[in-house]
C-alpha positions in Angstrom: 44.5 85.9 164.5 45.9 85.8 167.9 49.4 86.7 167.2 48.8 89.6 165.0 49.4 92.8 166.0 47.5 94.5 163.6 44.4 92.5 165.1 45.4 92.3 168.8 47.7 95.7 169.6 46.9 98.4 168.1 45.3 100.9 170.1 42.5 103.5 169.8 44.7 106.1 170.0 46.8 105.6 167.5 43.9 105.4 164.9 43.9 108.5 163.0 40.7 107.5 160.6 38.9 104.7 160.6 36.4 103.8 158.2 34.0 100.5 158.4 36.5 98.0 157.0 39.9 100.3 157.8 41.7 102.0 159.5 44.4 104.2 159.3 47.7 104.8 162.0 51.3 106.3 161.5 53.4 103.7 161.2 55.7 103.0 164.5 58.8 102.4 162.4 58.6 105.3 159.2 60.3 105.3 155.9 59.7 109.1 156.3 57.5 111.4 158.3 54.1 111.5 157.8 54.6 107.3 156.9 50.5 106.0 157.4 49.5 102.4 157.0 45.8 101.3 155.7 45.1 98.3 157.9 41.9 96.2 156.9 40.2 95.3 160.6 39.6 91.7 159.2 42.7 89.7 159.2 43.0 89.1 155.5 46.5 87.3 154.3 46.4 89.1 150.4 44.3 91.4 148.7 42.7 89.3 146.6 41.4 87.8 149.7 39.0 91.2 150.2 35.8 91.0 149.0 35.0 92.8 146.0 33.1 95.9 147.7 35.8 96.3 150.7 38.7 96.4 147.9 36.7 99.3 146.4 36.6 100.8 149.8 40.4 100.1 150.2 40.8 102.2 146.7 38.2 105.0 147.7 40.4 105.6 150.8 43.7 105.5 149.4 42.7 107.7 147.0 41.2 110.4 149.7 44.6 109.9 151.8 46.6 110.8 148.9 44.2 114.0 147.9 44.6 115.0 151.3 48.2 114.8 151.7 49.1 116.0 148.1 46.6 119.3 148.5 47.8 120.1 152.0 51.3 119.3 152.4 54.5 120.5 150.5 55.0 117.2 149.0 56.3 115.9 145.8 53.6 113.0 145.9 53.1 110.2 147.2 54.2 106.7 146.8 51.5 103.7 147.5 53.1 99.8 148.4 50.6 96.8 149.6 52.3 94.2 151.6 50.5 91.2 150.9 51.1 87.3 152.1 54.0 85.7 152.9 56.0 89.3 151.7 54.8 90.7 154.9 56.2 91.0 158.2 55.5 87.8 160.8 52.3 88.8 162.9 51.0 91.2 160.4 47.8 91.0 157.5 46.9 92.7 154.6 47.8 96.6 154.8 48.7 99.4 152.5 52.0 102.3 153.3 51.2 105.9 152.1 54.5 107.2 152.3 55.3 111.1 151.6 58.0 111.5 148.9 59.9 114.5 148.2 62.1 116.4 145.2 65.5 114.5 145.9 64.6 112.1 149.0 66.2 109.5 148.0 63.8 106.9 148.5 64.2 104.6 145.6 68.1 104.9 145.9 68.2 103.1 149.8 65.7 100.4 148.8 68.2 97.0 148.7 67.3 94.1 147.0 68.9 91.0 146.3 67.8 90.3 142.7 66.1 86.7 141.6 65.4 85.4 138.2 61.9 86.2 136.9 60.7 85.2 134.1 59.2 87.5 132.5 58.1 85.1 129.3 55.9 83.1 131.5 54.3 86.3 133.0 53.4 87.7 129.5 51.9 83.5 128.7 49.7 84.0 131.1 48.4 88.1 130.4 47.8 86.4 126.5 46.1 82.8 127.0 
């Protein structure tokens, strides 16, 4: 897509891995040091838009990030979010945040949300039929 920069702007240098369907970069603006983002190269609006065998890919490398990051660094875990269609930030696609947590950061108490109904009925309809 021509106005998004994860297809147009980001440069080679900033690729820290890339694998044939991803590739991974520190995000410019991080929740916390050490903040990567999993970008597909194809410009895919939601995950289920992936085929079945670049999803598996996607998994395969989120899993190695986390390994890595959980084995080498001092780190509580990890925490894994998918920003997927209209959710996402204008001139963006399909990516995944692997973002370094730590004993007492403080991560889930900053997140603000304005709350909506749900219904949660019509969710469980449709995990039954």
């Amino acid at each position: 897509m021509k106005n998004c920069i994860f297809c147009n702007d980001i440069h080679p240098e900033q690729i820290i891995k890339e694998t044939e369907n991803f590739f991974i970069v520190f995000d410019i603006n991080p929740i916390q040091k050490g903040h990567l983002l999993i970008i597909s190269k194809e410009h895919y609006a939601n995950i289920y838009d992936l085929p079945s065998e670049t999803l598996h890919e996607l998994i395969d490398l989120e899993k190695h990030m986390i390994k890595l990051i959980e084995n080498n660094f001092e780190v509580l875990g990890v925490t894994s979010i998918k920003n997927n269609g209209n959710s996402m930030m204008e001139g963006t696609h399909f990516h995944l945040h692997i973002i370094p947590r730590y004993i007492q950061d403080g991560f889930w108490a900053n997140q603000k949300v304005i709350e909506h109904a749900f219904d949660t009925d019509i969710l469980r309809s449709f995990l039954t039929d």
